[in-house]
N, C-alpha and C positions, 0 to 999 in steps of 0.2 A: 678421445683426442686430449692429450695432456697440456694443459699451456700455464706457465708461469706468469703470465698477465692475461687482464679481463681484455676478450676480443673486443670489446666492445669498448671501454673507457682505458682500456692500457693500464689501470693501478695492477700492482702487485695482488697476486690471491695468496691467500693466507687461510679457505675455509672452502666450501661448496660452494659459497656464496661470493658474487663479488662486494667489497666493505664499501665500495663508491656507487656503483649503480646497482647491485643486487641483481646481475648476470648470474646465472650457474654458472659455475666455472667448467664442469664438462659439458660443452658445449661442440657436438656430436658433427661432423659433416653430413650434409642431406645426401641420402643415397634414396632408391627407388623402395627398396623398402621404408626407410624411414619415413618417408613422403606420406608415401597411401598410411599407413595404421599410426605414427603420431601424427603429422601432420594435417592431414584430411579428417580422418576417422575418431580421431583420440581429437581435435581441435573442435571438430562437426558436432559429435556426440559427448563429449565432455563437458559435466557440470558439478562448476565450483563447488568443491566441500563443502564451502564457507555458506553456499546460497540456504544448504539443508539446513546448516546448524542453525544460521539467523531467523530460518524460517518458523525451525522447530520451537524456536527460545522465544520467538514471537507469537506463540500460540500460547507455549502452556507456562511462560515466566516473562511476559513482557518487560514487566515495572524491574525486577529482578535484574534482566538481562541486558538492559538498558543504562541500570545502575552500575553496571561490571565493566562495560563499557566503558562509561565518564570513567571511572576508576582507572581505566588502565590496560582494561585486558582486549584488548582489540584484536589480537592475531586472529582466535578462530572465525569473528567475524567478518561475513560479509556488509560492505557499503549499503546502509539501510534503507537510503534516499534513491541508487540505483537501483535498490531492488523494488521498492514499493514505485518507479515506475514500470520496472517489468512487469509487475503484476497487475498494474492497472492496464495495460496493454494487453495482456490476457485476458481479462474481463470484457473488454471492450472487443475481442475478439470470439469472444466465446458466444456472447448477445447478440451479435451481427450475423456470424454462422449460422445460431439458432432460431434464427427467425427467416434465414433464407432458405431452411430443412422445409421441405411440405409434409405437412401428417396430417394425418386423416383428420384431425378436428378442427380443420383449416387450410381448404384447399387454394383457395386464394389467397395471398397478404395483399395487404392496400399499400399500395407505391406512394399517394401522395395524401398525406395528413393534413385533414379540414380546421382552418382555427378559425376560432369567432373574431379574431382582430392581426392586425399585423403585429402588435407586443406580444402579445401568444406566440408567432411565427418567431418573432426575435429573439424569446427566452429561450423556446426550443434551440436556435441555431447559437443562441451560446452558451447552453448546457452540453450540446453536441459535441459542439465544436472547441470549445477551455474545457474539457471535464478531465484533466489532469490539474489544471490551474487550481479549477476548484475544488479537487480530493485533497488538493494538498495545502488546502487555506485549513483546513484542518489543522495542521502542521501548528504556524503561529497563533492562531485561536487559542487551542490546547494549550501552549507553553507559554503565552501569556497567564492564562487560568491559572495553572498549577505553579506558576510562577508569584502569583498572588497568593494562593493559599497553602501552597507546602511552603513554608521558608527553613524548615528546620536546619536541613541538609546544607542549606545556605548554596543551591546551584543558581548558576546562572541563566540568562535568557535561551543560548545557545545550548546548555544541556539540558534545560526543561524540552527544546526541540527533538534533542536525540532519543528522550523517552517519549515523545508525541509521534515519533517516526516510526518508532519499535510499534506503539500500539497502534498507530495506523495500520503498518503492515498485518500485524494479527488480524485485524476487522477485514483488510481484502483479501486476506487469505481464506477465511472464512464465507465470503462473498464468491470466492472462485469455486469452494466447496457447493455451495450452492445453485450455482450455473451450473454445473456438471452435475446436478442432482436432475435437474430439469432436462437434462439429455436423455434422462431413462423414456422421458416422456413420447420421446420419438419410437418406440417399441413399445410400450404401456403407456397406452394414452392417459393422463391423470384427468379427473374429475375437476370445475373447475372450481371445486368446496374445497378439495385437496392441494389443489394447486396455491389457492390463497391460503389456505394452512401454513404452508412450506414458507409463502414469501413470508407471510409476518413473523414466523419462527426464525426465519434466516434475519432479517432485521433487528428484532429482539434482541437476539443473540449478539448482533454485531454493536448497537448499543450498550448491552451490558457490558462488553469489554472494553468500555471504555475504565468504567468502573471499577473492572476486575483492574487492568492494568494499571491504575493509580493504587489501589489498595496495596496491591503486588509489591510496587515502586515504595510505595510510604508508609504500611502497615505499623511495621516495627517502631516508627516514631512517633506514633499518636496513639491513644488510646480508640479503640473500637468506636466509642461515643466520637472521637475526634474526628477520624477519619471518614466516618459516615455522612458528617456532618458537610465535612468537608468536598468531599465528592458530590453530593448532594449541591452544597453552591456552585460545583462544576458544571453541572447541565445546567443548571437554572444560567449562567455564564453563558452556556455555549448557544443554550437558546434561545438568549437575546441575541447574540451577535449576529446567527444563522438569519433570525428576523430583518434586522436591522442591514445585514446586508444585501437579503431580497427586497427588500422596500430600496432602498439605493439602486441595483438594479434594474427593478421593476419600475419606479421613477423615471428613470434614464431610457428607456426605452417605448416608453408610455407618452411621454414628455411631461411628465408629471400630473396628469392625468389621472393614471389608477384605471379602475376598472374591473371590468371581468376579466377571465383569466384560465385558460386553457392549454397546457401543454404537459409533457413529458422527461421529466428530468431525468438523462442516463438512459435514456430507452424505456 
């Protein structure tokens, strides 16, 4: 369908694109073919370019890709923020399926979780229940840190975010690798020597990338001595705060009380 204005904002086209709303300008009538295999099938099963690319540059060049970003180069990127809550939605789906699977080394699950106090029962339901809030207090933590300790580059608060988002998403990408490692276990039951192998490997891992991704992001600017150093007061940073803000929590829910303490963060 040929049209010398955007059907949709009426500017003039002048390219494929429209220059006012960014319409394609051929802009196809729906017929019954069209319907089922773009509409449906091509809308249903179709996944954004952008989600690979971000995904992939979030694994093996966070700090990098992060940087490319601030700089300028957005097109092939996907929204880093949308996607790292897709993925934490995945996660959270993946854990909930997997424990409603029955396998042989556990033919019952327990429906209702025993706590030694009602603040146990309270931390539980709101790790449960904000565990997006809280994956992504990571987000500010991070780019506070790195905000304090990288200055070279001279970013701001909001681009230290952008590369705390990238390496978020790496770490739950990583995390989703790992739930699905644990699938196997429903056909080959693991040991459960093997099983705690796997988590503290999958952990490990997802911490060092913290690491990785700063070095990645700010290598080139500091010297090796620098940068280690630096990173280094990053966790020591992040693991005050991570303290400081379960003591507030755990406070609040206690009524400042304290105490023992029994629950399950994330499943």
């Amino acid at each position: 369908m040929a049209n010398k204005n955007c059907l949709n904002c009426n500017k003039e086209l002048t390219d494929k694109y429209c220059a006012g709303c960014g319409q394609k300008a051929d802009t196809h009538r729906i017929t019954f073919k069209r319907f089922i295999f773009h509409d449906v099938l091509h809308g249903t099963f179709h996944v954004e370019k952008g989600m690979l690319y971000t995904a992939k540059q979030a694994i093996l060049r966070p700090g990098k890709a992060a940087i490319d970003y601030i700089s300028g180069k957005r097109q092939p990127f996907y929204n880093v923020f949308y996607l790292n809550l897709i993925i934490i939605g995945l996660i959270l789906f993946l854990r909930h399926y997997y424990v409603e699977i029955p396998t042989d080394s556990s033919d019952e699950i327990p429906q209702n979780r025993e706590y030694i106090n009602e603040a146990s029962k309270s931390m539980d339901e709101i790790f449960s229940h904000k565990s997006k809030l809280i994956i992504f207090l990571f987000v500010p933590f991070a780019a506070l840190n790195s905000f304090l300790l990288f200055k070279r580059k001279k970013f701001n608060l909001s681009e230290h975010s952008i590369i705390a988002g990238m390496i978020l998403l790496g770490m739950l990408l990583t995390s989703v690798f790992g739930n699905l490692f644990f699938y196997l276990s429903i056909f080959y039951p693991f040991s459960s020597a093997f099983a705690d192998f796997i988590s503290y490997f999958i952990t490990t891992l997802i911490i060092l990338q913290i690491g990785y991704g700063y070095i990645n992001a700010f290598g080139s600017d500091y010297s090796k001595l620098g940068v280690s150093y630096r990173v280094l007061l990053f966790y020591v940073l992040l693991c005050i705060e991570i303290v400081i803000l379960f003591l507030i929590v755990f406070g609040f829910v206690s009524d400042w009380k304290f105490g023992k303490l029994n629950f399950s963060p994330f499943g």
